[in-house]
C-alpha positions in Angstrom: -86.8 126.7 157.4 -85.5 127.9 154.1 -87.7 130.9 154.5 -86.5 131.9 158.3 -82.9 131.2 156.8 -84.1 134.2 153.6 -85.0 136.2 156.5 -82.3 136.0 158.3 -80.2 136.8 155.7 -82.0 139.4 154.5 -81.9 141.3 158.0 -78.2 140.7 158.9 -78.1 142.6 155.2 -80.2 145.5 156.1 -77.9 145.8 159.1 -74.7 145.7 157.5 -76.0 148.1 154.6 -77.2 150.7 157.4 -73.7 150.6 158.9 -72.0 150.9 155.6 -74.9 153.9 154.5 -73.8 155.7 158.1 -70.0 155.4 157.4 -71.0 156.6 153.7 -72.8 159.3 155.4 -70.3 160.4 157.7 -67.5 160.6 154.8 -69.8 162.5 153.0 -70.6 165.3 155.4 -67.1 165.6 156.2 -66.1 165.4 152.5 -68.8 168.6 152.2 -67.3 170.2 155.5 -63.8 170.8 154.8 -64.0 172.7 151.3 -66.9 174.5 152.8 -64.9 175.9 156.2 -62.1 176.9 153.4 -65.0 179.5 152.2 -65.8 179.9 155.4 -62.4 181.1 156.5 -62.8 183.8 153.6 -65.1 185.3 155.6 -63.2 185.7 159.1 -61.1 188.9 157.8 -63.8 190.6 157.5 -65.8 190.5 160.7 -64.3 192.7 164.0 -63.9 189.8 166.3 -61.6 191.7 168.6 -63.8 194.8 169.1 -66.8 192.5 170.3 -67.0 191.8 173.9 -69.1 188.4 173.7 -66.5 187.3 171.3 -63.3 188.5 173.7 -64.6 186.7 176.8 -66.0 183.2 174.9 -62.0 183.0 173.6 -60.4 184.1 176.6 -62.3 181.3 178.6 -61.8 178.9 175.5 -57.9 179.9 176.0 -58.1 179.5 179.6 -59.9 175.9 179.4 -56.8 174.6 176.9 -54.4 175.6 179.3 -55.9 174.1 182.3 -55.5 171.1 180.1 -51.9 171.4 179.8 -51.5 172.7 183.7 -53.4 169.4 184.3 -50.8 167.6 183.1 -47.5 169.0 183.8 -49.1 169.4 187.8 -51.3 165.7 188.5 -49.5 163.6 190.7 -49.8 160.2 189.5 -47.7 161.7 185.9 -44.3 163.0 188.1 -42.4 159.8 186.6 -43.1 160.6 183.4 -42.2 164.6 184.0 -39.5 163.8 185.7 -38.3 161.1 182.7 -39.0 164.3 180.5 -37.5 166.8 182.0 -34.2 164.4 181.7 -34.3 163.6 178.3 -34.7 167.3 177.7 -32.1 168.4 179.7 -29.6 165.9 178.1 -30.8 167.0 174.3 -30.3 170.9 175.5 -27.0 169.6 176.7 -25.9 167.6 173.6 -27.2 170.6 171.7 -24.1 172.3 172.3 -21.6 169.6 170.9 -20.8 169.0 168.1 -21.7 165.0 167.7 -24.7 165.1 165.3 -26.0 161.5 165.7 -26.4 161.8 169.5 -28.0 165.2 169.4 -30.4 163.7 166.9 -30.9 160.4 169.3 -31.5 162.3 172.4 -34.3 164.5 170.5 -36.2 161.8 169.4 -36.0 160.5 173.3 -36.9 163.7 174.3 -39.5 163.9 172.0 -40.5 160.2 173.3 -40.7 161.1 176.9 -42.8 164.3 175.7 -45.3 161.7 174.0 -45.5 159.2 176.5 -46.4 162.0 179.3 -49.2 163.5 177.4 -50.6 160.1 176.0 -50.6 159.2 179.9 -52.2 162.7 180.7 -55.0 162.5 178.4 -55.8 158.7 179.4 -56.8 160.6 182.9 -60.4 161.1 183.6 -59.9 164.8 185.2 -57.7 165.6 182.3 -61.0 164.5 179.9 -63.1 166.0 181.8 -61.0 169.5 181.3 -60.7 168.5 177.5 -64.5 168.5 177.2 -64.7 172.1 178.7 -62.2 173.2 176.9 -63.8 172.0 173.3 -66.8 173.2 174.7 -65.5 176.6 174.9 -64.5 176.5 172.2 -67.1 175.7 170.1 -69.2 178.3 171.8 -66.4 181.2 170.1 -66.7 179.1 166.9 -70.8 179.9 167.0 -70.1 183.3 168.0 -67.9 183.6 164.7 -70.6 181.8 162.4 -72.9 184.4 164.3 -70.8 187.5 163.0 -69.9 185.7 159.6 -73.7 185.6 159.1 -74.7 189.2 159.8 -72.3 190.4 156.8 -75.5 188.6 154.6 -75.3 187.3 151.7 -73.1 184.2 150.4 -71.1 184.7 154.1 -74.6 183.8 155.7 -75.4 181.4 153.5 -72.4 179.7 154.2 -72.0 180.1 158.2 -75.8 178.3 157.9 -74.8 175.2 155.9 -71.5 175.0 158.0 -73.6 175.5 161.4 -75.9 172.5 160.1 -73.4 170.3 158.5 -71.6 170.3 161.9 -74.4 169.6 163.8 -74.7 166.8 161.6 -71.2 165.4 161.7 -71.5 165.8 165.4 -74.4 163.5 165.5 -73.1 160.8 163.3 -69.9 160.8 165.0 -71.6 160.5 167.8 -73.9 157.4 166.9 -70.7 155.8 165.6 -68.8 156.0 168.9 -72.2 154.1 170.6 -71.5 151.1 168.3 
């Protein structure tokens, strides 16, 4: 008995020191990511994004995705309370714009603001408005690989470092990934 209760132990252990050991992981690929995008960024000046045509139409369908996002919301039926709501509170703040009464200006922003809030956290909770967000990350990942594409035919440190970044991504993708199946 005393050695199934070891056992047990021991395995209800091993599992909380994997979770911790993913977490760990996790913090430090994205502890390694951020600093290294920075250097990354360095980069970015000095490839021609705007003369490459690959480039121009991956953005311009990336651009196009995130406003269908937004045109999602502002147009799907079951949201016109919340527009409507909006458009009121915004209209009153415009109107108390022009007077002089400080407080309520400031009041009716933060109601405007509010309404603004509670429309998009409603749009996003919408399964065709996911779906769009998806596509639209999607495209835009595929101009981000273009970039790291370009960043990495200058050679040198710029390649070496649109590799690690391409991997390390990759990487934080997949642990994110995991974590959300938990």
């Amino acid at each position: 008995m005393k050695s199934i209760m070891t056992l047990m132990t021991s395995v209800l252990g091993l599992l909380a020191l994997a979770s911790f050991s993913q977490a760990d992981e996790l913090s430090d690929v994205q502890g390694k990511l951020f600093p290294l995008k920075k250097e990354y960024r360095k980069f970015l000046p000095k490839i021609d994004r705007f003369n490459n045509p690959k480039w121009k139409e991956a953005n311009m369908a990336s651009i196009k995705a995130s406003a269908a996002v937004g045109k999602m919301i502002d147009t799907h039926p079951d949201l016109e309370e919340l527009r409507q709501k909006k458009a009121k509170a915004s209209a009153a703040y415009q109107e108390a714009r022009k007077g002089d009464n400080k407080e309520l200006t400031a009041k009716l922003q933060r109601e405007a603001q509010d309404a603004s809030g509670a429309l998009h956290r409603e749009g996003f909770k919408l399964q065709e408005v996911k779906d769009l967000q998806a596509a639209s990350i999607e495209a835009r990942r595929k101009v981000e690989a273009i970039q790291y594409d370009m960043v990495a035919a200058l050679g040198g440190e710029a390649k070496e470092v649109a590799e690690k970044l391409r991997a390390l991504e990759i990487r934080y993708r997949e642990l994110l990934a995991a974590k959300e199946k938990k």
